[in-house]
Biopython code that builds the backbone (N, CA, C, O; Angstrom):
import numpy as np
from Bio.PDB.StructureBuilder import StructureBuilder

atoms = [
    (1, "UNK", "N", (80.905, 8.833, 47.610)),
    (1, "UNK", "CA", (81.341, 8.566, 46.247)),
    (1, "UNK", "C", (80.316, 9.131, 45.269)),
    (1, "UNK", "O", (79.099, 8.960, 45.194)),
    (2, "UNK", "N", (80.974, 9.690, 44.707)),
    (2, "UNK", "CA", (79.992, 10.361, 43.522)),
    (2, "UNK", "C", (79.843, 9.463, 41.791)),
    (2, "UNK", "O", (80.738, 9.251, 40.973)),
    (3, "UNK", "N", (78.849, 9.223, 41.747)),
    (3, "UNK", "CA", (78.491, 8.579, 40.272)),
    (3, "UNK", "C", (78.576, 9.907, 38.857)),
    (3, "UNK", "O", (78.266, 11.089, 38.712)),
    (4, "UNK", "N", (78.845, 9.426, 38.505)),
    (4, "UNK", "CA", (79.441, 10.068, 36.781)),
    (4, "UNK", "C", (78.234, 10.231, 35.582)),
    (4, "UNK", "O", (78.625, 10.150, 34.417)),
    (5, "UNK", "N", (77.214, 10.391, 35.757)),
    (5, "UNK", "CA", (76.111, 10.391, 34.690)),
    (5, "UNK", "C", (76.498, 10.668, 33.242)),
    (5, "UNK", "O", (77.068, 11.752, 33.121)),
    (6, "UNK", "N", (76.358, 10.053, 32.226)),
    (6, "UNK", "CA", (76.250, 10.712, 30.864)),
    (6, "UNK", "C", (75.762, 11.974, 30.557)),
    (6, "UNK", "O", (74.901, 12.472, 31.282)),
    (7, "UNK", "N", (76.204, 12.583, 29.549)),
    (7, "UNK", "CA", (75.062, 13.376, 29.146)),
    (7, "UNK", "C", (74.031, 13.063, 28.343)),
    (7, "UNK", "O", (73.096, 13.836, 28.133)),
    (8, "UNK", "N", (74.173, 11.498, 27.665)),
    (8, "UNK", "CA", (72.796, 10.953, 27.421)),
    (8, "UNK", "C", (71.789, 11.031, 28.339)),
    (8, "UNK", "O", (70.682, 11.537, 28.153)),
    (9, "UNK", "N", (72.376, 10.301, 29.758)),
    (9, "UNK", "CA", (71.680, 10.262, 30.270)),
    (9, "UNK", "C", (70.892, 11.433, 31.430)),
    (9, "UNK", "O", (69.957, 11.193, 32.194)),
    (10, "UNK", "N", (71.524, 12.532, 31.263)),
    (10, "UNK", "CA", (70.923, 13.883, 31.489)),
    (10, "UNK", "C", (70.483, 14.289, 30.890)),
    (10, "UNK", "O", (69.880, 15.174, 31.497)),
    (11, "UNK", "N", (70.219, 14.354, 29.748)),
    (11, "UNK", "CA", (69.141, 14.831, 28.878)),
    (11, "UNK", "C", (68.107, 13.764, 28.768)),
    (11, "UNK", "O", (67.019, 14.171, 28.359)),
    (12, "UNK", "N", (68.171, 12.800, 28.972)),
    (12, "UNK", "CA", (66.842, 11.670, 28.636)),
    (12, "UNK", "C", (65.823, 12.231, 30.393)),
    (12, "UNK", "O", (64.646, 12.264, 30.754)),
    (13, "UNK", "N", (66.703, 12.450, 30.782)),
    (13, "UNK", "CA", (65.877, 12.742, 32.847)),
    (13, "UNK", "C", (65.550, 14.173, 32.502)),
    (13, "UNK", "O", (64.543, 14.488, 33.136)),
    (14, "UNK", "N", (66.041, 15.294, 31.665)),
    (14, "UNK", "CA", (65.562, 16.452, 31.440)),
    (14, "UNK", "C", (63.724, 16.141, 30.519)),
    (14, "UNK", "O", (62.553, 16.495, 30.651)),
    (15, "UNK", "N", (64.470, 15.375, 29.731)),
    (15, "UNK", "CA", (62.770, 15.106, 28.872)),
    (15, "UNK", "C", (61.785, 14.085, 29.474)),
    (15, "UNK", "O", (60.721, 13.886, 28.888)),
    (16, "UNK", "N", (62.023, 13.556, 30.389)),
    (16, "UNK", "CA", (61.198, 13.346, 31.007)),
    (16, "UNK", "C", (60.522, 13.608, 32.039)),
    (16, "UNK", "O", (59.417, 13.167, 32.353)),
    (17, "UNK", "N", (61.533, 14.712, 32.861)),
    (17, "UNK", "CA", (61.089, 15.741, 33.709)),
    (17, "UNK", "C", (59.746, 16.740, 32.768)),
    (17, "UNK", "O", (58.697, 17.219, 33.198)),
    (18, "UNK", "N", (60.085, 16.753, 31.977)),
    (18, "UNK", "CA", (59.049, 18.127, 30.748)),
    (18, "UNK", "C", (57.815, 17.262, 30.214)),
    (18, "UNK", "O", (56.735, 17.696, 29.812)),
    (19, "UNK", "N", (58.253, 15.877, 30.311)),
    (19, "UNK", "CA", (56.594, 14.807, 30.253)),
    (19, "UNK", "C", (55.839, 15.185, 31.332)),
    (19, "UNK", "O", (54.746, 15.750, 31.285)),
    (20, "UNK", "N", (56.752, 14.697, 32.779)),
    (20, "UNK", "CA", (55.464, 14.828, 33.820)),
    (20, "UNK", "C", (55.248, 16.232, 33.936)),
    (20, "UNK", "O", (54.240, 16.543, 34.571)),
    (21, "UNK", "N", (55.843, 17.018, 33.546)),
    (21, "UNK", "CA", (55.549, 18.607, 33.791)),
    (21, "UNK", "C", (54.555, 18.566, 33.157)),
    (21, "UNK", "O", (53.565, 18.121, 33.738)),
    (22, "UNK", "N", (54.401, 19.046, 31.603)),
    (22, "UNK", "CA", (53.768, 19.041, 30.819)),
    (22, "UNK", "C", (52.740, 18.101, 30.384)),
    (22, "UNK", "O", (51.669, 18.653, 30.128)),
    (23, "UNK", "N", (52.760, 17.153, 30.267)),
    (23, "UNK", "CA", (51.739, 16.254, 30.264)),
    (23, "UNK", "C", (51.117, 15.523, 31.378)),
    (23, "UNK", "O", (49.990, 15.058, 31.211)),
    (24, "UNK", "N", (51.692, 15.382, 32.427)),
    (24, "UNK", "CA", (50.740, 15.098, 33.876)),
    (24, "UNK", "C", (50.876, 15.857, 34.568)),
    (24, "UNK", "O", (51.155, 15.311, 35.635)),
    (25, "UNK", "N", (50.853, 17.422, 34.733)),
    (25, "UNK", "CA", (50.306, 17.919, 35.584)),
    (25, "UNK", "C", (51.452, 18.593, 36.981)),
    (25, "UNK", "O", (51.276, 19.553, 37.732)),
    (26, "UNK", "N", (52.648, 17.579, 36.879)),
    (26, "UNK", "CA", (53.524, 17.877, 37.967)),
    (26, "UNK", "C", (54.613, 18.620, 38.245)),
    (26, "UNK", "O", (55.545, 18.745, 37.450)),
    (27, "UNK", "N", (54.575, 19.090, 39.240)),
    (27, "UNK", "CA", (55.803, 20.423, 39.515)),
    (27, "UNK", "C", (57.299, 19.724, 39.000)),
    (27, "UNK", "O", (57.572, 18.528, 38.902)),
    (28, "UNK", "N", (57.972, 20.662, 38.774)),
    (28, "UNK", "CA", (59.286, 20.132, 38.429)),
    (28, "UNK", "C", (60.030, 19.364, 39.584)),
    (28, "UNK", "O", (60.696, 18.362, 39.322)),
    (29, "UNK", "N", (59.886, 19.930, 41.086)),
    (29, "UNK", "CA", (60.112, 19.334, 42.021)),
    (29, "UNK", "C", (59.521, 17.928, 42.500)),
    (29, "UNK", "O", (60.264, 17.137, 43.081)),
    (30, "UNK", "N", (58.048, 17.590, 42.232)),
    (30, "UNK", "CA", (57.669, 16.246, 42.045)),
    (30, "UNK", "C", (58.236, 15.100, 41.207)),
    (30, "UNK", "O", (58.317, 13.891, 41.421)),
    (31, "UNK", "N", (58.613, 15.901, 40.147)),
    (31, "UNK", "CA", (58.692, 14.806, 38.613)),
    (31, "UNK", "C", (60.405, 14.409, 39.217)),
    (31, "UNK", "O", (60.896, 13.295, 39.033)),
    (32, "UNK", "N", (61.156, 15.561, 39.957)),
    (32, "UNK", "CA", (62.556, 15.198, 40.207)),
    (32, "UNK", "C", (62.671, 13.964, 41.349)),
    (32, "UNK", "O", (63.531, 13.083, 41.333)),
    (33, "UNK", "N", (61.466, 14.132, 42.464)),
    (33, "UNK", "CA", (60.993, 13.246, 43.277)),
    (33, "UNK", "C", (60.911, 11.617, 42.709)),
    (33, "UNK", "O", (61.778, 10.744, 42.685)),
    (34, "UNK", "N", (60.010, 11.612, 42.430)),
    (34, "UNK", "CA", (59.413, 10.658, 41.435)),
    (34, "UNK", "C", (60.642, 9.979, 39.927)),
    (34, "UNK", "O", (60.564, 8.838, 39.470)),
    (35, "UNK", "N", (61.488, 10.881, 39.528)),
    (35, "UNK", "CA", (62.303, 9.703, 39.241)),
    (35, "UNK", "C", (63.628, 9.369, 39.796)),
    (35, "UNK", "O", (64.346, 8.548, 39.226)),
    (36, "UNK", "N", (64.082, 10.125, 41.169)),
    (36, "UNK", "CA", (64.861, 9.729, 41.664)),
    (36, "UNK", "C", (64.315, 8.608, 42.453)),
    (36, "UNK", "O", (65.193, 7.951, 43.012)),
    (37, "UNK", "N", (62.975, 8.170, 42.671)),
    (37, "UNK", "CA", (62.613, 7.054, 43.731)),
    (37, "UNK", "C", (62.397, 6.277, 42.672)),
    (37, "UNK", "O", (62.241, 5.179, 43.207)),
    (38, "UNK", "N", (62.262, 6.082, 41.290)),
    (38, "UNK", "CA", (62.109, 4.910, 40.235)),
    (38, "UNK", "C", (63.684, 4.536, 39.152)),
    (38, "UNK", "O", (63.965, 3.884, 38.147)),
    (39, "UNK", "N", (64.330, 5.388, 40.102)),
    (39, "UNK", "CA", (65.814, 5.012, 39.583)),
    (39, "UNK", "C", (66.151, 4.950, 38.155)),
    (39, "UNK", "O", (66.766, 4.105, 37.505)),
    (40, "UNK", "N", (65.738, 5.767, 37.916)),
    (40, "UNK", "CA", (65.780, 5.763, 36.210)),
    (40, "UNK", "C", (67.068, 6.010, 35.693)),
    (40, "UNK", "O", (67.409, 5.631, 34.572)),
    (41, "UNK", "N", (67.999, 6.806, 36.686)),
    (41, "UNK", "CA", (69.507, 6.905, 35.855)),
    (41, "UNK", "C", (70.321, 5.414, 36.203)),
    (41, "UNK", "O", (71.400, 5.026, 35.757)),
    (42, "UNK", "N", (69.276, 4.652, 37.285)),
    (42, "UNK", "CA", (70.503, 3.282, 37.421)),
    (42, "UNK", "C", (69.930, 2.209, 36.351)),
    (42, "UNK", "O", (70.607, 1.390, 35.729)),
    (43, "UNK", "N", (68.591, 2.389, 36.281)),
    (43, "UNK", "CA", (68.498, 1.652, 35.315)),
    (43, "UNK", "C", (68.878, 2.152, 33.585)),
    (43, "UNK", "O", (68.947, 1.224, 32.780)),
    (44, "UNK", "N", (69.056, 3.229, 33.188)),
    (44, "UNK", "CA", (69.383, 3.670, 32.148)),
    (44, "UNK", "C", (71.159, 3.601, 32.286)),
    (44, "UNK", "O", (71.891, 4.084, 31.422)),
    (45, "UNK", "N", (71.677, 2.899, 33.552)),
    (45, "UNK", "CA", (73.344, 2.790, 33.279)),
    (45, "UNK", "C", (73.537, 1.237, 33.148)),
    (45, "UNK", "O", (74.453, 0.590, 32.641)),
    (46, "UNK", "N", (72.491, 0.887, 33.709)),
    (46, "UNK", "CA", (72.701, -1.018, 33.678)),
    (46, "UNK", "C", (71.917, -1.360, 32.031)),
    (46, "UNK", "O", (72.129, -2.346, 31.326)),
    (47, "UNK", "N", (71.156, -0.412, 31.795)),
    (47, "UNK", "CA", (70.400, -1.242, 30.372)),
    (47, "UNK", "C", (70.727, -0.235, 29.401)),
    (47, "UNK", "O", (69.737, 0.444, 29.672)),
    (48, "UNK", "N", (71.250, 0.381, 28.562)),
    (48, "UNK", "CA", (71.174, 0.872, 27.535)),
    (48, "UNK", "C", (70.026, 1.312, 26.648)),
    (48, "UNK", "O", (69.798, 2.451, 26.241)),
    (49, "UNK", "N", (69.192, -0.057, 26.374)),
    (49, "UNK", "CA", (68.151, 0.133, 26.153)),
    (49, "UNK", "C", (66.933, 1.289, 26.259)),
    (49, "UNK", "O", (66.291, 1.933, 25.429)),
    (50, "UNK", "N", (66.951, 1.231, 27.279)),
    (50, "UNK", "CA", (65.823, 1.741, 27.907)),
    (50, "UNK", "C", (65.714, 3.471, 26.918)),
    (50, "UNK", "O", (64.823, 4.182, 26.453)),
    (51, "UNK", "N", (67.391, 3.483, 27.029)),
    (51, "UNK", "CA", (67.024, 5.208, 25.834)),
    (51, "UNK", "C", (66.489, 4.777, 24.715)),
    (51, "UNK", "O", (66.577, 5.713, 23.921)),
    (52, "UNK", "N", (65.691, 3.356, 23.920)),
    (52, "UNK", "CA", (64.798, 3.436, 22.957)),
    (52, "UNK", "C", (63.602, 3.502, 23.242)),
    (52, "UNK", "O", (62.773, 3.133, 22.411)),
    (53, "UNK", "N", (63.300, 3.879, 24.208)),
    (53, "UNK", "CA", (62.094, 4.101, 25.256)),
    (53, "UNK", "C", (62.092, 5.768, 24.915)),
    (53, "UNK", "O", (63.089, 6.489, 24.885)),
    (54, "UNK", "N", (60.359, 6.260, 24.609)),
    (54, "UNK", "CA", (60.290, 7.687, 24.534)),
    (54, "UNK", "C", (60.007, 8.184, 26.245)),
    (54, "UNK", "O", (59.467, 7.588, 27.176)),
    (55, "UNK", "N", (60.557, 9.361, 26.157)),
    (55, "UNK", "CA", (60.376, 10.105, 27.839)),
    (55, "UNK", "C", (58.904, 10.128, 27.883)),
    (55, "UNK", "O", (58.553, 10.792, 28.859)),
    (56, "UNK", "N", (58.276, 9.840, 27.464)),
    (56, "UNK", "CA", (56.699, 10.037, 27.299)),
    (56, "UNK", "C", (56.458, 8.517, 28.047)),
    (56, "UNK", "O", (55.989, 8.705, 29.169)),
    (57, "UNK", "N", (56.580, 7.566, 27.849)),
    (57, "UNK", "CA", (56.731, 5.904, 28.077)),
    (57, "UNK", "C", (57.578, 6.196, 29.181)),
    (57, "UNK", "O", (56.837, 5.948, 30.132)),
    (58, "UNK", "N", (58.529, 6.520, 29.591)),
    (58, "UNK", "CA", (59.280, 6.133, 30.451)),
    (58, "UNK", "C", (58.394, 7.092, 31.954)),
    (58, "UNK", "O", (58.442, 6.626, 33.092)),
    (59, "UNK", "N", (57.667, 8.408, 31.633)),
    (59, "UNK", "CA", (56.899, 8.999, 32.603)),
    (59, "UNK", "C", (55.766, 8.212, 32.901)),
    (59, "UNK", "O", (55.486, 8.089, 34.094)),
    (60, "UNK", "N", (55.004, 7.614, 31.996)),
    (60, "UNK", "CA", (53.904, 6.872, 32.155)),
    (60, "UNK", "C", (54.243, 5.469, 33.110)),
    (60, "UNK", "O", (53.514, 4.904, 33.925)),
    (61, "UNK", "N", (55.432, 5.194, 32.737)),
    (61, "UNK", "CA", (56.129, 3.798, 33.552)),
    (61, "UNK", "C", (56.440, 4.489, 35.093)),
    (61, "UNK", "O", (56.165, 3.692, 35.990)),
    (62, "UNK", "N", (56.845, 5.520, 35.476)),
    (62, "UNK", "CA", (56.933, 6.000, 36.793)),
    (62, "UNK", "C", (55.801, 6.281, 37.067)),
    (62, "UNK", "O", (55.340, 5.477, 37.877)),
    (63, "UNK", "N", (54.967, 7.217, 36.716)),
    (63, "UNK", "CA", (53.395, 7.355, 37.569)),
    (63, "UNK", "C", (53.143, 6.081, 37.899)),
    (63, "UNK", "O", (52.638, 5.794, 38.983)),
    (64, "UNK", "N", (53.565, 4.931, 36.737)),
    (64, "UNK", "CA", (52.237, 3.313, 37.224)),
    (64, "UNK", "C", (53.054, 2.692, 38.475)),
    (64, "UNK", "O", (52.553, 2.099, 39.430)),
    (65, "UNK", "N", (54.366, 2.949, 38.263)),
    (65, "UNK", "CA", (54.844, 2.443, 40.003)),
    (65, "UNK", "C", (54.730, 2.999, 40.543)),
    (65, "UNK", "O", (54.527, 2.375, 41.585)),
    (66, "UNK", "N", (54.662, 4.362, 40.806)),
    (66, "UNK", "CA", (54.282, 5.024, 42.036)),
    (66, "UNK", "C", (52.837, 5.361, 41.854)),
    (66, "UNK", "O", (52.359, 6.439, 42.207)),
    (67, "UNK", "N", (51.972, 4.127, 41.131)),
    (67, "UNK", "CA", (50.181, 4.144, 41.563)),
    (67, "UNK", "C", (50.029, 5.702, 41.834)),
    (67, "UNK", "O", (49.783, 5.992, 43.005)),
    (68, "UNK", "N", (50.135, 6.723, 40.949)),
    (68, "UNK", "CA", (49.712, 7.874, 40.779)),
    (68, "UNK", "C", (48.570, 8.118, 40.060)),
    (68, "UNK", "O", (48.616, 8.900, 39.110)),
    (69, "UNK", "N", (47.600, 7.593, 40.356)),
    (69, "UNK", "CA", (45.994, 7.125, 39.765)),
    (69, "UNK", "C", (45.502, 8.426, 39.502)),
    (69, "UNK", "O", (44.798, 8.522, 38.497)),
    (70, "UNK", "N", (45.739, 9.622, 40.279)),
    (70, "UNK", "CA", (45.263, 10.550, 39.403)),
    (70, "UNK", "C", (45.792, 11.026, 37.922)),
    (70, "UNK", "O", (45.228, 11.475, 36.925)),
    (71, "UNK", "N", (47.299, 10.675, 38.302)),
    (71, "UNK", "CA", (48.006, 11.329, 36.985)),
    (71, "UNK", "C", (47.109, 10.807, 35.872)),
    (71, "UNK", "O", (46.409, 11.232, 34.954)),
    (72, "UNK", "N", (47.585, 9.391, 36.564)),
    (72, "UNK", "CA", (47.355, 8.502, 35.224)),
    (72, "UNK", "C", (45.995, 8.468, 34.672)),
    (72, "UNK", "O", (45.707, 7.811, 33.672)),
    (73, "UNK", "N", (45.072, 9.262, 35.405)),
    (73, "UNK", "CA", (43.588, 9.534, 34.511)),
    (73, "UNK", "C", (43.723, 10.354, 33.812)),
    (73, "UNK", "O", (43.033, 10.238, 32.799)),
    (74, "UNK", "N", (44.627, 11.622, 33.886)),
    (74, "UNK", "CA", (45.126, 12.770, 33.189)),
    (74, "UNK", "C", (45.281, 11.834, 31.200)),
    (74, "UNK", "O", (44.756, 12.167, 30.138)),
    (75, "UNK", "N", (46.036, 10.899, 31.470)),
    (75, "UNK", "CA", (46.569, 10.043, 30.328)),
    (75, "UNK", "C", (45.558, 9.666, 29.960)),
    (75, "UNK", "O", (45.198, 10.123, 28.875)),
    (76, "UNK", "N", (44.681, 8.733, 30.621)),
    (76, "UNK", "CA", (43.440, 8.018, 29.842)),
    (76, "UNK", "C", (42.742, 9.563, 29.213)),
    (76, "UNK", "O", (42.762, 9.445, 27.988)),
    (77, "UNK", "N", (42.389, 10.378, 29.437)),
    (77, "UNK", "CA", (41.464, 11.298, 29.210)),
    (77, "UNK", "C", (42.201, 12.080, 28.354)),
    (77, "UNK", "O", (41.561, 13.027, 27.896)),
    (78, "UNK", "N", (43.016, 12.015, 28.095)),
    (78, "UNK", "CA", (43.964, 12.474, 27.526)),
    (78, "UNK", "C", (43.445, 12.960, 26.202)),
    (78, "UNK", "O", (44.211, 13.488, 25.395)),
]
sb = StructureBuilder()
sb.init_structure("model")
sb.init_model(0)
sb.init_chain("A")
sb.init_seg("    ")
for serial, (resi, resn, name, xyz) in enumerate(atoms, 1):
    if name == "N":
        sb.init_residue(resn, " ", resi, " ")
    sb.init_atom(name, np.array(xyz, "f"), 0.0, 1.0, " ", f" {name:<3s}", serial, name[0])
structure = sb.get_structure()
């Protein structure tokens, strides 16, 4: 069975793919990794919300669950 995504919600996973690219460091293939294992399109279909969340916040919220301690020094040093 195939799920139906918005195009809200394909463009909110495009800009946050271009956070962890661009601002931590990670291949496009990681950052696709990394938010398909933090479920970000199921939680962006159950909460609405969450698109008042910047892709910047919402990348920083995936590195801290997936304890990506280097990224996330990238940020402090930032």
């Amino acid at each position: 069975m195939s799920i139906i995504i918005s195009k809200d919600i394909k463009m909110m996973v495009q800009h946050i793919i271009r956070e962890l690219v661009e601002e931590f460091g990670k291949s496009e293939i990681e950052a696709k990794e990394l938010i398909q294992k933090s479920d970000v399109v199921r939680s962006l279909m159950i909460d609405p919300m969450g698109f008042h969340e910047s892709p910047y916040n919402w990348a920083l919220s995936i590195l801290t669950d997936a304890n990506d301690v280097e990224a996330l020094e990238k940020y402090l040093n930032h």
